[in-house]
N, C-alpha and C positions, 0 to 999 in steps of 0.2 A: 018462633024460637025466643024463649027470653034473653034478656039481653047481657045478663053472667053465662050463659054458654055460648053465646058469638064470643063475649070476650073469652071461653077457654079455647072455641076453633081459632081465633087470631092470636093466639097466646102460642100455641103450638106452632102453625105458620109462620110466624115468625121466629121461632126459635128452633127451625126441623134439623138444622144440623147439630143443637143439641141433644136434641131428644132421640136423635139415628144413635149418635155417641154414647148417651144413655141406656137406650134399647140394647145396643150391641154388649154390655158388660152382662147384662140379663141372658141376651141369649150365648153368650161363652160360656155363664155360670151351667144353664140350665142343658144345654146340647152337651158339654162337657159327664154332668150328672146323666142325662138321658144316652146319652152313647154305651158307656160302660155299663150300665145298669142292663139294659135291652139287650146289648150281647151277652151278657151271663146269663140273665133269662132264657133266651134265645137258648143258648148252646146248653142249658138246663134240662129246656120242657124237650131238646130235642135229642138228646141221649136218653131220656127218660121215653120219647118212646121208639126211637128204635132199639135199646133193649128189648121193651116187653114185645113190637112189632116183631122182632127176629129171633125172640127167645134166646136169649142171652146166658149163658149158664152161668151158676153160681160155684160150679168147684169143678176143681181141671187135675188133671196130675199122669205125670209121663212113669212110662217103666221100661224097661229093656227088652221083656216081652212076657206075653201070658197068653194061652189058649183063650178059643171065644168063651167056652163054659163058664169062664166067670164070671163074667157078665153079669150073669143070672145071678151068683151071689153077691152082688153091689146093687144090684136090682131089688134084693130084701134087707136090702140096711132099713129101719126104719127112719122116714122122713126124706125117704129118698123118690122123687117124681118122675122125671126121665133120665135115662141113661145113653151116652153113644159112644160108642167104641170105633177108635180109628187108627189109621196109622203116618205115621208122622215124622218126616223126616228134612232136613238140610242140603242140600242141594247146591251145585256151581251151573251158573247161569252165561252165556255169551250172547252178546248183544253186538252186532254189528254196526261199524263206526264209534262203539267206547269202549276204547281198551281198558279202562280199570277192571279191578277187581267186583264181578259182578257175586254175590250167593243170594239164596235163595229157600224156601219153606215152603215142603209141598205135604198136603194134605188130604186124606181121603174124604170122598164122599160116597154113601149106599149106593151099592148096585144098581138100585129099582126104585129110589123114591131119595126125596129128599131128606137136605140134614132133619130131625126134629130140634136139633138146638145147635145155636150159632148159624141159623139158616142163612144162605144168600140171598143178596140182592142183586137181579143181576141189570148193569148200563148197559150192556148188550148184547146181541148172541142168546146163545140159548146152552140148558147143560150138557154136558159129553155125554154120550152115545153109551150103555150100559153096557160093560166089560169091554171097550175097546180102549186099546193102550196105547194110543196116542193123540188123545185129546183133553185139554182141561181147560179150566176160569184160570185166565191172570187177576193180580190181582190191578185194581181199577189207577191207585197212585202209581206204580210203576209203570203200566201200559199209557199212562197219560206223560207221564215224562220222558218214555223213547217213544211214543207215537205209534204203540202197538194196536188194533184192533183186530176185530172177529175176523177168521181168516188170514191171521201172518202164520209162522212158523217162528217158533223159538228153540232155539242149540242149548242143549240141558247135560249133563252130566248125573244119571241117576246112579247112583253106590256103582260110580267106575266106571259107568259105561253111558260113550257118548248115544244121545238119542234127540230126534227132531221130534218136536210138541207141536199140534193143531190148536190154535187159539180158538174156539170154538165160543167163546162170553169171555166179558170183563165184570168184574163186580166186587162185591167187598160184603162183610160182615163184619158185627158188632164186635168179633174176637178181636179183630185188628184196626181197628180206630185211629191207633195207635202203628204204623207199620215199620219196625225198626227192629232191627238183632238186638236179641235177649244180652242188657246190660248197657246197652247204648243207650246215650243221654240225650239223644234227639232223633225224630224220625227220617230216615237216607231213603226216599222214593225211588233213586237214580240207582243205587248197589244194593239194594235189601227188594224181593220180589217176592210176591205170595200166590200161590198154585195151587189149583185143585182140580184134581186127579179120583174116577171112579176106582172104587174100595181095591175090585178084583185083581186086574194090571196093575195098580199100585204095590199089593201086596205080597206078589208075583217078582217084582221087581226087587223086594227089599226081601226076599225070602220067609213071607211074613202070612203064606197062605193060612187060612184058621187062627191068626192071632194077629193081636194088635199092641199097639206100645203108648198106647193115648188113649185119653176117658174124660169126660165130659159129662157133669150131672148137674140138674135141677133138682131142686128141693123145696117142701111143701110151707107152707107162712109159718106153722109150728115147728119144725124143724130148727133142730141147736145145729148149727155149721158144722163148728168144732168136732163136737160130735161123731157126726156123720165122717166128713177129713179123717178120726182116730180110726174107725173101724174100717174104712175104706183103707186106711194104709196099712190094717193089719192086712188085709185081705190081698193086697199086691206084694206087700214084702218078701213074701219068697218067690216071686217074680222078678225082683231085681226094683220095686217101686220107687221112685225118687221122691216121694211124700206130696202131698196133696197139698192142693191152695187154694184159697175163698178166693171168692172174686177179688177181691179189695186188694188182693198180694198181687194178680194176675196181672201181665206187666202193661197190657194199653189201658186197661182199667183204673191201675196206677197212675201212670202217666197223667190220663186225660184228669183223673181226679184231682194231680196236685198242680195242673193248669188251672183248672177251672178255682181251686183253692187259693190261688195268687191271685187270681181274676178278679172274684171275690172279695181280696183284700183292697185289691189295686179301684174297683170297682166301688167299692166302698168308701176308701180315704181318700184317694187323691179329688172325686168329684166334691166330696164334704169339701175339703179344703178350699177346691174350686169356687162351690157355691156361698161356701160360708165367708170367703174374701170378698167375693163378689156384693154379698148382701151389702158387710159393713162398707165398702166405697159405694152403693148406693146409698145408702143413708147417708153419706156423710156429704155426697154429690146433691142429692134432693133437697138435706137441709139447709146448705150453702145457696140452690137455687129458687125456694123456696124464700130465704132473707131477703135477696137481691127485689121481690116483689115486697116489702111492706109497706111502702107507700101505697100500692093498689090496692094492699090491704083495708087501709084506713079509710083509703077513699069508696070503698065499697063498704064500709062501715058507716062515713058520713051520709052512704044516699040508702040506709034503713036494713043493709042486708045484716040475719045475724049473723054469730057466730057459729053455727050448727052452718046455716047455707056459706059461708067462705069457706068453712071447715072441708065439704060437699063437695064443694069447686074443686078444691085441689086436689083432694083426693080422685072426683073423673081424670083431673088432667096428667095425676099420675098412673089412675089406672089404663090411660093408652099408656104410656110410655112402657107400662108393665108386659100389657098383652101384648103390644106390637113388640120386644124384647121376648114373650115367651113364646109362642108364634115363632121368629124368628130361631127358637129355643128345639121347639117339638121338631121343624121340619129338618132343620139341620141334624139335630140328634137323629131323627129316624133315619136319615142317608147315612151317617155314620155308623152308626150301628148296624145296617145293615150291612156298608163295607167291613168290618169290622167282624162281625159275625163271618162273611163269607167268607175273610180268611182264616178267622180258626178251625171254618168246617171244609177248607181244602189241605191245611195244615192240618189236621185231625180228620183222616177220612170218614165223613157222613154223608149217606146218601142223596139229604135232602135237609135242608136248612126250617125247622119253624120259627117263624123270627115274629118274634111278641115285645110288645112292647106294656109294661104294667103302669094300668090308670095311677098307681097308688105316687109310683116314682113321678110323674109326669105331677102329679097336685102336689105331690113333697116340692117341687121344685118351684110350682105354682108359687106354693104358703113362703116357702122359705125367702124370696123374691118380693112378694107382693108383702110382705108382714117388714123387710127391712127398710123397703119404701115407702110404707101407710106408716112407719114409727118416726120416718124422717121427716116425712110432713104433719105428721101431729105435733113434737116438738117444735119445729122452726112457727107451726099456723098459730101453736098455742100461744109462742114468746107473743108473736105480732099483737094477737088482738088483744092482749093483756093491755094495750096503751090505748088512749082514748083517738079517736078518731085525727082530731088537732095535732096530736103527737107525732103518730104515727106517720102521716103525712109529711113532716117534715124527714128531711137527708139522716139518716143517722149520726148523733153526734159525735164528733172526734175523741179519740182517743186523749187520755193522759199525756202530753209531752215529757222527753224526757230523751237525753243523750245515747248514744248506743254505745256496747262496750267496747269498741274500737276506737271511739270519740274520747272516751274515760280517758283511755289508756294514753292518747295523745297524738293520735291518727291522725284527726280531725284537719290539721292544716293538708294533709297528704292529699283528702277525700275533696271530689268535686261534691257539688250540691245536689247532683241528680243520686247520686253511691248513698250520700247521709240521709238521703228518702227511702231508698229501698230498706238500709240496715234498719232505721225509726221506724217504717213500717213493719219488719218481720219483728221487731221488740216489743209493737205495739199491737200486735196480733198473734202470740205466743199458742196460744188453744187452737187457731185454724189453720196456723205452721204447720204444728204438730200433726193435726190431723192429713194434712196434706203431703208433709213426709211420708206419715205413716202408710198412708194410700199409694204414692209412688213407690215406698219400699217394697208395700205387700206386691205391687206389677212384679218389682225387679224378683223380690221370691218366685212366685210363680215362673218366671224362667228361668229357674236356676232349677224347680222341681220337674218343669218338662223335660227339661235337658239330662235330668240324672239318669234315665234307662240307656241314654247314648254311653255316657260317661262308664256306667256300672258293667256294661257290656261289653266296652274297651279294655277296662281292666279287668275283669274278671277271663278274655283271653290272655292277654298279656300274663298272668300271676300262672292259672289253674293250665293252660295249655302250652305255651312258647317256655317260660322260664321252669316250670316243673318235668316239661316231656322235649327234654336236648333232643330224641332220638329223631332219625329219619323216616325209616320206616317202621311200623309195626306190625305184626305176621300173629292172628290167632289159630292157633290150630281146632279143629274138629272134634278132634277127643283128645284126652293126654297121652302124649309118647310119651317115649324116654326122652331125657335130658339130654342125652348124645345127639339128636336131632338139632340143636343147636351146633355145636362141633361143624356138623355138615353145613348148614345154614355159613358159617362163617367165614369157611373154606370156599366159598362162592367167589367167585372175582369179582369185585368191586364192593364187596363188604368188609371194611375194616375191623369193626366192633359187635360185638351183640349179650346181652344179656334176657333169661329167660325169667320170667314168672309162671306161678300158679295160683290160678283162683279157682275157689270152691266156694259153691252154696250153703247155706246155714240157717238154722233159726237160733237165733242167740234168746235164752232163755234167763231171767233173772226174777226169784222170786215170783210173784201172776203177772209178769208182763212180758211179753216177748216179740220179736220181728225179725224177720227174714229178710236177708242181705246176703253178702258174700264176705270171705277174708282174703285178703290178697295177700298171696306169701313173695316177698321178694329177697332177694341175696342181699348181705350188710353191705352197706358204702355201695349202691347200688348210683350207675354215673347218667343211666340214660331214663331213668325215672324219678327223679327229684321227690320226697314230700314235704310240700310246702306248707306253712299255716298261712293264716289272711295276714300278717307282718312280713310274708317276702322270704322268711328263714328256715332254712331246713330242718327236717327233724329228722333222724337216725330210728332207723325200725332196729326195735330192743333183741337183744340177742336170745331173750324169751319171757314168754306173756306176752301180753294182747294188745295194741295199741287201737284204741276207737275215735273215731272223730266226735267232737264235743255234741253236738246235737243227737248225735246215737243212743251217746252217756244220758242226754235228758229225759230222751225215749224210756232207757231203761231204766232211768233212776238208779243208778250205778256211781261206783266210786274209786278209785285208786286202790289198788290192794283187793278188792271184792275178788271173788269167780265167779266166771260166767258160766252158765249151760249153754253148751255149744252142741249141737244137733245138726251133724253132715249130713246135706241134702244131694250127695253123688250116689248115692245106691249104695254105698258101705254102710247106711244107716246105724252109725258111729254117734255114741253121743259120751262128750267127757267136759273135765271140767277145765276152763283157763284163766288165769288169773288176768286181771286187768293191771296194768301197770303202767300207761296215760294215758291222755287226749290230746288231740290236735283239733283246732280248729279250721274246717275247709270248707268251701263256698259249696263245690259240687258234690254231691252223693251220698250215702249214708254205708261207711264201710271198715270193717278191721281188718289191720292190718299186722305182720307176724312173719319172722324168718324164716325162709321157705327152706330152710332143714327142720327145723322145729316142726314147722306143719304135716312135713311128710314122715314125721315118726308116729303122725297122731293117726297116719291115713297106711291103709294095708298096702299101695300102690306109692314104694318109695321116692322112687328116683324118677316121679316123672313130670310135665310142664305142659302149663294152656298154651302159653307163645314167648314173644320174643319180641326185642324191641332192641334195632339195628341203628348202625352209625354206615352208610354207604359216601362213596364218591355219585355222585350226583349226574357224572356224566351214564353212567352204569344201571339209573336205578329199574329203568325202561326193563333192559334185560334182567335184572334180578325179579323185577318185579314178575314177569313172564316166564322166569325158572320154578317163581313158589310156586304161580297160578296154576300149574301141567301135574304139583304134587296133588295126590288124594288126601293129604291130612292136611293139606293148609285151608283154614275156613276163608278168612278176609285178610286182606295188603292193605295197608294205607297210610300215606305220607303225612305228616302232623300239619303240614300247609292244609291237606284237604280234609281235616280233623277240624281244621278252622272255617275253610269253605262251607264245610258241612252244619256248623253249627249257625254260622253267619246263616246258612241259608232256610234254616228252620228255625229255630228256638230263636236268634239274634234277631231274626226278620220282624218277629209279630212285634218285640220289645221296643225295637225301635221304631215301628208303624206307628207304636202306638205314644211314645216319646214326640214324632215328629205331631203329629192329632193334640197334644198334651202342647207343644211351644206353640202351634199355632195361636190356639184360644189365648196363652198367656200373652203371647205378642198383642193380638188384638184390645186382650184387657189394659195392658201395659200403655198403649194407645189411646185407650179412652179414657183412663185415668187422668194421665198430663193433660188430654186436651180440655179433659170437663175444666179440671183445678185452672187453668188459662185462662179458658172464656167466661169461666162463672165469675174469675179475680178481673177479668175486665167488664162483667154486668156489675160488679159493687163498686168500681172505681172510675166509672164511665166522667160520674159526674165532676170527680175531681181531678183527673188525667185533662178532661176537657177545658176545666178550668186555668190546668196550669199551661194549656195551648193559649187562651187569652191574654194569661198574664205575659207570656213573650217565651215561655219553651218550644222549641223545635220540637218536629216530628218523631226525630233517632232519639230526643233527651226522654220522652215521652214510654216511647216506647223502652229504651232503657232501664225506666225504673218499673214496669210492669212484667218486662222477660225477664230482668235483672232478678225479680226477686222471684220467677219461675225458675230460673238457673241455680239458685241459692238453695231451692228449696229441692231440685233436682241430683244439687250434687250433695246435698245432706243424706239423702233418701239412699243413692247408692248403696254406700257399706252398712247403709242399718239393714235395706234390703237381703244383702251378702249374707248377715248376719240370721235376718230370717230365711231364708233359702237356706242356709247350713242347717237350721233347726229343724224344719218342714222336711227335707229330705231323710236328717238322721230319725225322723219318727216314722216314715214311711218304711226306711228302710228294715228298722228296730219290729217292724208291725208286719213286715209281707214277707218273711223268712215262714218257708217251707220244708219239707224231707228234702224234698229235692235241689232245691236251689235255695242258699243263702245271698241274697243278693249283695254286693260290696257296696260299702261306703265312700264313694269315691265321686270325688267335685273335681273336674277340672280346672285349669287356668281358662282355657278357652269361653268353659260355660260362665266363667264370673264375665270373663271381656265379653262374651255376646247380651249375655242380660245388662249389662252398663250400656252395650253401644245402643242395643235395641230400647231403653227407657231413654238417652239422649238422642236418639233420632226421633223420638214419638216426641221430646221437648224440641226439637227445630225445627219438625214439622208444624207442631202446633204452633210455635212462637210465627212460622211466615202466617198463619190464617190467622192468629190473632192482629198480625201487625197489619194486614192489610181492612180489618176492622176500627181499626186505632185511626188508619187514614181518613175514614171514611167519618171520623166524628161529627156530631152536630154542635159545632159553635155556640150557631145562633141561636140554639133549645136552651145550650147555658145557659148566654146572658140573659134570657127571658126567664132562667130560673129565679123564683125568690128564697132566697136561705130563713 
């Protein structure tokens, strides 16, 4: 071995707990990068192919009902590949041991053969028995949350009539990915159930022998969608059709798309951020440890090495630090991501997980890594060997003397002698302050940005759920009654209050853009439904015209005063014009909103309402709750606490999973920051800390002015940190706004106090392992120094 690579193996050895500290900012950056990346991958190639696996269909559309005979005429649309015809219906579910309000989706399957599209997969069991009516597939999320399997019995309510079901399989299809009531904002495994039921029995039961109220088609790579959707809907329309919808409108298709689209972003920005902070505190860590060698520079200059072979050297000795950091990088990230993955695919029901990891991501993080620490040691190796070997060799010369501005000012009798070294030294090192602030700042950002999914999630219940929805309970009905149905709801013992709304489906239409939503009509000065904007203030639904939420408006490219084309999607296939008359801005949904007299003059079925949202006494609600459930027209009950529960327990869950995965790294980077800037400021001052041990300073004065100016530089960093952490966030958040969720802007007090305390604990940590380095000086190496 020659004898410049024993000195890089003892070079390393000697300094392994730098180089762990090192390593470790590499592998935060790069497992950070590599986590989010491989799950979006992941949950990518693996929807991609359980589509095509399960044959997924591309257009769906419900109707009231129509003989089979049609079929045949949707079967010659042109561009149209398979067809299935089903029927489809809503259902109350009893689940023993959970009182809540259980419903439910149950759905035919062919007599004799399986679906051709939307096929099952089935976890267990096998499929019901062909024309016997009572056995079906649960579906695989709900049987997995009350611990159903092949062989229980489930208590069902089919159109009025109680009946016991044979579990016979568990399983899931691509339809439902997604498993939640049409219009809910998160998937309810626990009260949303999905059933499937052979054609015959099914159809027997809903009076639906020879017809069906559900349709299901593929279509050919040529085939215009659109298209096909218009002639398909003429062809149901006098059947009662409630309009057709591509996939991309199809509500789990929806969903998973504008997950995976936040994912995507989240996936994106926040590891760039990770990686890219990461890079410049390596660089500026390498080239600070990189200085503290230029004496061994020279001296490996005097005994004939060039500069190409010192150049050589350091670069080996950074590239272990590199690979033992990216290493450290790929394996963490592939655990992670693969945790990571597996809950968006139990949170998103898929059968089976492909979890990829892409080469391409893995050498982005490689280059981006290894290029910010091959540029720190080219600059630090190039200053070196610019001096002749004599030079170099000698201690780098002292700074410029010169007073600090405290001293100007007239301090100076105040200040011990050890205070008037640390201040002379941070005046007299202005360029690797800065950088050293900047470093500690960039840690404290990074936990200010892991912590924003906690924060944003906080207050986005707090604003969109507790302060907008006063009510207690909430009661959706089935189909629309009449508005009297309220009346009776109120007259209930233990209901003080209630007001009713209606929503209706719609494609809002403007000029060539358009998208499908609903408008929610509610009564003026409405008390148990608040609409909030993201300022906390109410706004007052206009006594007529349209009110939209601001991202709708963007959708459609719309403005104040315009009309909209509005196209009701209830089966009154009603299309008229309404004027727009504001915006509000709001975090969840995409929806207009319009007084529910107004609405109902526009609709042939005046005077009637989806539900209700109740003010109860609380001792009462058990029994109210168990009066709606025994109605036939009440769909789902549910308390705005378990509104919360529910959201906490899906959609809040993955946020904050991934928040918590997000402060770890920052903690650890936060960590090796301060410790690097520590120990590297105790490799360039070894010699003169030691010195001033000779001259007669104490151990504590010693160490004083070495922490002293790590605490300086530590409580400088803080609020510039704050500062960048406000910034970083508001871009994140500015950049990963979806249809679905706008995420809030919102920083806690707590996350500024945890990112302060956690970069001053990572400074008192590192100050005990530097000080007991300080103890340990060599004297006698001093005096034997020649200056």
């Amino acid at each position: 071995m020659r004898t410049i690579n024993r000195k890089l193996v003892r070079d390393i050895s000697n300094m392994w707990g730098m180089v762990f500290v090192i390593a470790l900012m590499i592998t935060c950056g790069a497992a950070t990068y590599i986590t989010f990346l491989s799950t979006l991958d992941s949950l990518k190639e693996t929807q991609q192919s359980y589509y095509q696996d399960y044959y997924f269909a591309n257009i769906f559309a419900s109707l009231k009902r129509a003989p089979n005979h049609v079929a045949i005429q949707i079967r010659e649309i042109e561009g149209v590949n398979r067809v299935e015809t089903r029927v489809q219906s809503g259902l109350n579910l009893e689940v023993p041991g959970f009182d809540e309000t259980v419903t439910g989706m149950i759905i035919s399957l062919p007599d004799e053969r399986e679906p051709i599209l939307n096929s099952l997969y089935l976890r267990e069991g096998r499929l019901p028995t062909p024309y016997v009516d009572n056995e079906i597939i649960l579906g695989d999320g709900f049987a997995e949350e009350h611990g159903f399997t092949a062989g229980d019995q489930l208590k069902t309510v089919i159109n009025g009539k109680e009946k016991k079901l044979i579990i016979v399989g568990i399983g899931l299809t691509p339809e439902f990915i997604y498993q939640g009531q049409p219009g809910s904002l998160s998937p309810d495994l626990k009260r949303f159930g999905i059933l499937w039921m052979r054609r015959a029995p099914l159809a027997a039961a809903y009076d639906m022998e020879g017809a069906f109220n559900n349709v299901v088609l593929s279509v050919t790579r040529e085939a215009n969608t659109q298209d096909v959707i218009t002639q398909l809907d003429q062809i149901l329309e006098p059947h009662g059709g409630l309009g057709g919808i591509a996939r991309e409108d199809q509500n789990s298709h929806f969903f998973i798309t504008e997950e995976l689209n936040q994912l995507s972003k989240t996936a994106t920005i926040i590891p760039t951020i990770f990686i890219a902070v990461a890079a410049f505190l390596l660089n500026v860590v390498v080239g600070r440890l990189i200085r503290t060698q230029r004496e061994q520079i020279g001296i490996l200059k005097a005994f004939g090495y060039s500069n190409q072979e010192i150049g050589l050297h350091y670069l080996l000795m950074v590239s272990v630090i590199v690979i033992i950091g990216l290493i450290g990088g790929v394996i963490l990230g592939y655990y992670l991501g693969q945790e990571l993955s597996a809950l968006y695919a139990s949170y998103y029901r898929f059968p089976y997980l492909n979890f990829v990891i892409n080469p391409w991501d893995v050498l982005a993080a490689s280059v981006i890594s290894a290029a910010a620490a091959y540029s720190g040691v080219f600059f630090s190796v190039k200053e070196a060997v610019t001096f002749p070997p004599a030079e170099a060799m000698r201690p780098e010369p002292p700074k410029l003397y010169h007073r600090s501005l405290l001293e100007k000012l007239g301090a100076a009798r105040f200040l011990d002698q050890p205070t008037k070294m640390v201040l002379r030294q941070i005046g007299r090192q202005r360029v690797k302050i800065a950088f050293g602030v900047l470093g500690v700042a960039f840690a404290a950002a990074l936990m200010i940005v892991g912590r924003m999914s906690n924060d944003s999630v906080k207050y986005l219940i707090e604003v969109d759920f507790r302060q907008s929805q006063p009510f207690d309970l909430g009661v959706s009905f089935r189909e629309s009654i009449s508005d009297h149905a309220l009346m009776e709801i109120v007259r209930m013992p233990g209901v003080y209050y209630g007001e009713a709304y209606r929503g209706v489906p719609v494609r809002f239409t403007y000029e060539h853009r358009n998208h499908l939503t609903a408008i929610q009509g509610y009564p003026q000065n409405m008390k148990l439904r608040k609409i909030l904007n993201t300022q906390e203030q109410p706004v007052e639904i206009p006594q007529a015209g349209l009110l939209l939420t601001e991202k709708l408006g963007e959708i459609l490219n719309i403005e104040t005063g315009d009309t909209l084309t509005v196209e009701f999607l209830d089966g009154s296939r009603r299309t008229t014009g309404i004027k727009v008359t504001g915006f509000i801005n709001q975090f969840i949904g995409l929806n207009g909103y319009m007084n529910i007299e107004e609405l109902s003059k526009l609709l042939p079925e005046r005077h009637v309402v989806n539900g209700a949202y109740l003010l109860v006494n609380k001792s009462y609600e058990d029994e109210i709750t168990k009066e709606l459930t025994d109605s036939p027209f009440v769909g789902e009950i549910i308390s705005k606490q378990k509104i919360i529960d529910r959201f906490y327990e899906s959609t809040a869950q993955t946020w904050l999973i991934m928040s918590l995965f997000i402060s770890l790294f920052a903690g650890a980077t936060a960590f090796s920051v301060v410790y690097n800037n520590a120990r590297i400021s105790l490799s360039e001052r070894s010699r003169e800390l030691a010195s001033l041990r000779v001259l007669g300073f104490t151990r504590g004065e010693i160490s004083y002015i070495l922490l002293g100016e790590l605490a300086v530089l530590v409580l400088l960093a803080i609020p510039i940190g704050f500062l960048l952490g406000w910034a970083l966030t508001w871009f994140i958040v500015w950049s990963m706004q979806t249809e679905l969720y706008r995420i809030p802007m919102n920083i806690s007090r707590a996350t500024y106090t945890l990112a302060a305390v956690i970069v001053i604990f990572s400074a008192l940590l590192s100050g005990l392992f530097v000080r007991r380095k300080l103890n340990r000086l060599d004297l006698i190496g001093v005096l034997k120094t020649r200056e």
